[in-house]
C-alpha positions in Angstrom: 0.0 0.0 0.0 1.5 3.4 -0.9 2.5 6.1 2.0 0.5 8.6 2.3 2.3 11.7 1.1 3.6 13.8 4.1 4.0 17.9 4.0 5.8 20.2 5.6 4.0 21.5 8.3 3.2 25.1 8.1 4.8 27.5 10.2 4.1 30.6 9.5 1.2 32.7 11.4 -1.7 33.8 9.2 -1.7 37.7 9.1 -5.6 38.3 10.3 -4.2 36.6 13.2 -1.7 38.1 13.9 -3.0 41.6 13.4 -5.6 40.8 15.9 -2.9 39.7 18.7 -1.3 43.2 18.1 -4.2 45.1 17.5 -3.4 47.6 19.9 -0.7 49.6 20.7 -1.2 48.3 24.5 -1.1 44.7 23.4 2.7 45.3 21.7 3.7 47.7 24.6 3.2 44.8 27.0 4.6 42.4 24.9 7.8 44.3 23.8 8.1 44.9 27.7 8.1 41.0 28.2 10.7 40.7 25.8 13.0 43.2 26.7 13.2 43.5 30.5 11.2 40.5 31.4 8.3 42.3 32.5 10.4 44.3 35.1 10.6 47.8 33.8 14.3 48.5 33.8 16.4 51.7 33.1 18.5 51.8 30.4 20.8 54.8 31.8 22.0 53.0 35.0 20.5 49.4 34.5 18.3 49.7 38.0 15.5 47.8 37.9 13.8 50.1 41.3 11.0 52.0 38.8 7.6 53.7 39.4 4.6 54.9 36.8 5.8 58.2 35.7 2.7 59.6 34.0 -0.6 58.1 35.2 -2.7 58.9 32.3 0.0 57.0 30.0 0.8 53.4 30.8 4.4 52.6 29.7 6.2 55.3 31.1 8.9 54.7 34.0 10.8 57.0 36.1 14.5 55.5 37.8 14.3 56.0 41.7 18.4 56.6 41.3 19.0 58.3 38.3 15.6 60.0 37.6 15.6 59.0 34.2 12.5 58.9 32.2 12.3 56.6 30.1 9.6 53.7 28.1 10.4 50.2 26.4 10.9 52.0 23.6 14.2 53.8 24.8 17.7 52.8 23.6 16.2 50.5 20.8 16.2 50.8 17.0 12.5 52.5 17.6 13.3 55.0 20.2 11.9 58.5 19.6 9.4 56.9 17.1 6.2 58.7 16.5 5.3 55.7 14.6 2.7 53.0 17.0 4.0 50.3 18.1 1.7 48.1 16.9 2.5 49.4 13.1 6.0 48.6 13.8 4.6 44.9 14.6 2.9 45.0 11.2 6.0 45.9 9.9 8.4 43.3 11.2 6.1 40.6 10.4 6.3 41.9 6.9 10.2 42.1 7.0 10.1 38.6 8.5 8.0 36.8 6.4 8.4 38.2 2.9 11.4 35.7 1.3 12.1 38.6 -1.4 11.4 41.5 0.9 8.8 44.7 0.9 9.3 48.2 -0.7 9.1 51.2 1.0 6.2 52.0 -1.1 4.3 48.9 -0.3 4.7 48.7 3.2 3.6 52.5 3.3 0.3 51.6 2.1 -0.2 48.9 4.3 0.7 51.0 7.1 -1.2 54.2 6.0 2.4 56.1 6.6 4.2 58.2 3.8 6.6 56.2 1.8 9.3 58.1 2.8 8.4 57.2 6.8 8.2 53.8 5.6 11.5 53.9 4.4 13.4 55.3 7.5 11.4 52.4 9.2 12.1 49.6 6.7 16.2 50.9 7.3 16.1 50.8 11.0 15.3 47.3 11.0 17.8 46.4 8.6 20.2 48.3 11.2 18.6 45.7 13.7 18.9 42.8 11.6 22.7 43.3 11.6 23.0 43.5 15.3 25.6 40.8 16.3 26.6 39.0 12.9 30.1 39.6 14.0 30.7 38.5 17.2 31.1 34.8 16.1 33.5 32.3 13.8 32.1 30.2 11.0 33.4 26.9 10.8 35.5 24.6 12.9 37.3 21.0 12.4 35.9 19.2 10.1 33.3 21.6 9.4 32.7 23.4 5.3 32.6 26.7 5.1 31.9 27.8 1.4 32.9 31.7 0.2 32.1 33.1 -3.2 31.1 36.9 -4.4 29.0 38.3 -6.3 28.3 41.9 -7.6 25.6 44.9 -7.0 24.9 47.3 -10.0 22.8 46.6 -12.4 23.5 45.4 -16.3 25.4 47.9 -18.5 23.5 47.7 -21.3 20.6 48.9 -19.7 22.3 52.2 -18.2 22.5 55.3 -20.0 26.0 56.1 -21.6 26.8 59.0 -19.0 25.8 56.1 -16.0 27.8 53.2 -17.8 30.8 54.1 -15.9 34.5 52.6 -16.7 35.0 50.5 -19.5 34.9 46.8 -18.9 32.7 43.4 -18.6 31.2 41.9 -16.0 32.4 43.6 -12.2 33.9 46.2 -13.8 32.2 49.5 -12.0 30.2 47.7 -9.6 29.8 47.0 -5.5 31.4 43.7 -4.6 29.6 41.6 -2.0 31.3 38.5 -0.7 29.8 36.1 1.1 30.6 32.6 3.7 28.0 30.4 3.9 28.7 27.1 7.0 27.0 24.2 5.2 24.1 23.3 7.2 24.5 26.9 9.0 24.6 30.5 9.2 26.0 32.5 6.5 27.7 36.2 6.9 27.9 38.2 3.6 29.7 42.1 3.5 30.3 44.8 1.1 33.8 45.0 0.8 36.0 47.5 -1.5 37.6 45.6 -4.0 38.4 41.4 -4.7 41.9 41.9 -4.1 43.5 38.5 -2.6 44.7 40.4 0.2 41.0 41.9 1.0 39.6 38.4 0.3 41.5 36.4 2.7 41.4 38.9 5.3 38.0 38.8 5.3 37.8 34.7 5.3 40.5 35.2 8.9 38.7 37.1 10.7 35.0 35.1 10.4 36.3 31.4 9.9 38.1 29.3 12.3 41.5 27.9 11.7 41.2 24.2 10.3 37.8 24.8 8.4 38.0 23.0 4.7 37.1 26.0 2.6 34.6 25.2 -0.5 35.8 28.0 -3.3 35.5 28.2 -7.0 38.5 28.7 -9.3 39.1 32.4 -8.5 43.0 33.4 -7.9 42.0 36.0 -4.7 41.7 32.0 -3.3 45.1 31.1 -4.1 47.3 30.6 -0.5 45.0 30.6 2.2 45.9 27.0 3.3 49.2 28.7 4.4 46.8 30.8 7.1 45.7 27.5 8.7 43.1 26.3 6.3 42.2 23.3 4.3 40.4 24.4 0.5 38.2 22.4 -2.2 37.7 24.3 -5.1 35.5 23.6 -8.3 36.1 24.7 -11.7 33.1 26.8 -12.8 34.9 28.0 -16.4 35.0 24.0 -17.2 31.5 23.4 -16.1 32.0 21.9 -12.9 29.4 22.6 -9.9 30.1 19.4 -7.7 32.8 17.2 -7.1 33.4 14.0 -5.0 37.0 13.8 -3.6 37.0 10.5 -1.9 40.9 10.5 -1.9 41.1 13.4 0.4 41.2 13.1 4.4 37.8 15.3 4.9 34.8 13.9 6.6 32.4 16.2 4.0 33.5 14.8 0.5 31.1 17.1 -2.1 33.4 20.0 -3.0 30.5 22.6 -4.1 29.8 26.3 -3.4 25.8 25.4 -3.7 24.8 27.0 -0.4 26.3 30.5 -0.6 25.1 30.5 -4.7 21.6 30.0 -3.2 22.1 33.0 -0.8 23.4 35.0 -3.7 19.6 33.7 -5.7 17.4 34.8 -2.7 19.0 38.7 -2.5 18.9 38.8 -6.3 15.4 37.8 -6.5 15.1 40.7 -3.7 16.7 43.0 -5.8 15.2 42.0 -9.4 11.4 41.1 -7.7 11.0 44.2 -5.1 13.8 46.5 -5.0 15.4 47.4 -8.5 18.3 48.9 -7.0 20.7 49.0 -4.0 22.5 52.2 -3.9 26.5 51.6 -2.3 25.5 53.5 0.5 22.4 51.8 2.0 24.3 48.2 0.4 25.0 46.5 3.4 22.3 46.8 5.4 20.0 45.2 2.7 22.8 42.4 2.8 22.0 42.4 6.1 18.2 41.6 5.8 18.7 38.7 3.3 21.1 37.4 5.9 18.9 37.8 8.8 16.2 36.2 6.5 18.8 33.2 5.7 19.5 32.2 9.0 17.5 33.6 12.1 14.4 34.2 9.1 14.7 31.1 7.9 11.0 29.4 6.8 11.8 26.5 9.9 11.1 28.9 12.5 7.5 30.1 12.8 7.1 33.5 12.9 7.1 34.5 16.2 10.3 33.3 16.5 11.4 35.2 13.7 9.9 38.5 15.2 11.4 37.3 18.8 14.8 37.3 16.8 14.6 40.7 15.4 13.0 42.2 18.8 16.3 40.7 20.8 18.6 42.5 17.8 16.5 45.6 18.4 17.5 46.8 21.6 20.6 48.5 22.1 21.5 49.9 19.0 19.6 53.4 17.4 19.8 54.7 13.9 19.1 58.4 13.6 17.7 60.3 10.6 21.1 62.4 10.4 23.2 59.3 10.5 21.0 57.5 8.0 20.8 60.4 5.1 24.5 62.0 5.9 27.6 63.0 3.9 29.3 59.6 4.8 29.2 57.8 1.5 29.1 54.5 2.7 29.6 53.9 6.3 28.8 50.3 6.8 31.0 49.1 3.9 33.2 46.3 5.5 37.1 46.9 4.7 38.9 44.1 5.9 42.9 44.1 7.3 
């Protein structure tokens, strides 16, 4: 008798529901307060948790009985200073977290009945959240497979206008590099870096991947030496049409020599760019790396999506993104430069 056919369960939260469990801007203050300090208000000038009521007439609001400091959930988070409700901002992470190719500005605008550009500074500070702590730990490890590959941000030349084409040249001639480490069977870290020098490359590979990881690369010469840094490296020749290969001769307890996992990272933020965005302009690059990151591994479709939103509400606090710093001179302030 045949098997019945078994699916994958379903794990992502239906949005009428979860609009109704944050239909009020109560219903996410008490939440986010759960989240954040446990459900004991806590300051976040002097870390005392010894707080009364400050305003009567608006729940939510603390005063420090040793600092005096005023303060609400919302302070020293991504959202503090907001004028924006809080349960809006619960509409909008469930957006973030559950789209695989992302949401516009423009579209999440209209769903929020906010101005575009509002939507925008929003959409960004969560991005800035999403990248909260994607460098404080090593890929890899003995007999673990970290593979690294890069791709490029920019757009096709042919359909640029001939004062936009920039220098002359093929392929990444002119445009952002992105490079990206993907653990097989983990997390993957991906940064805008400056150029694909070998010295830039493998400066970035030291200082995210433990000594003794076997390396999965492709062909590329920026590759070239960085078993002499404490590394093992399988490479596969893409210009000779090779995606996989079996090395059973070689000491390594994962055989397949591929770079399949970081390629399918590089597929999910194009079809971001190509599906919703359009464009990524340098400056802003890295924090949408960021979000297709985030949606890789703490995003990822096996978590339902209050975990998700848990994930992005613990990368939340402690870290702000102000208008100025957002929209200043600094051309690119989050590009990562290696060394």
């Amino acid at each position: 008798m045949e098997k019945p056919k078994q699916y994958k369960k379903n794990t992502a939260m239906s949005e009428d529901a979860y609009r109704e469990k944050f239909s009020t801007n109560e219903a996410a203050r008490k939440y986010l307060e759960d989240k954040i300090w446990q459900g004991v208000p806590k300051c976040p000038k002097c870390g005392c948790i010894r707080t009364h009521e400050w305003r009567k007439d608006k729940p939510g609001y603390y005063r420090c009985n040793k600092c005096k400091n005023q303060f609400d959930v919302k302070a020293d988070t991504v959202f503090e200073g907001t004028h924006i409700a809080l349960r809006k901002w619960f509409v909008a992470w469930y957006y973030m977290v559950t789209d695989r190719k992302g949401i516009s500005s423009m579209a999440l605008s209209k769903k929020l009945g906010i101005c575009q550009k509002t939507a925008w500074f929003l959409e960004q500070r969560i991005r800035h959240a999403m990248g909260t702590g994607k460098y404080d730990y090593m890929l890899g490890g003995m007999n673990k497979v970290v593979e690294n590959d890069s791709t490029y941000a920019g757009g096709k030349k042919k359909n640029k206008h001939t004062n936009k084409k920039g220098p002359k040249g093929s392929g990444p001639v002119g445009k952002a590099v992105i490079f990206g480490m993907a653990e097989r069977g983990g997390k993957v870290k991906s940064m805008v870096i400056p150029n694909e020098y070998r010295a830039t490359i493998q400066n970035a590979i030291m200082q995210n991947v433990e000594k003794g990881t076997l390396l999965n690369t492709d062909e590329g010469r920026q590759f070239i030496g960085i078993e002499k840094f404490g590394y093992y490296r399988n490479s596969v020749n893409h210009k000779a049409k090779e995606y996989v290969r079996y090395d059973s001769a070689k000491p390594f307890v994962d055989k397949m020599a591929c770079t399949n996992s970081i390629e399918s990272v590089w597929a999910l933020l194009k079809r971001g760019f190509y599906g919703t965005f359009h464009k990524f302009s340098l400056k802003h690059l890295q924090r949408y790396v960021d979000e297709f990151d985030f949606r890789w591994n703490e995003g990822n479709c096996k978590y339902t999506t209050m975990q998700r939103v848990d994930a992005l509400i613990d990368k939340s606090y402690g870290k702000r993104l102000t208008w100025k710093a957002l929209v200043g001179k600094n051309r690119c302030p989050e590009m990562i430069v290696p060394g």
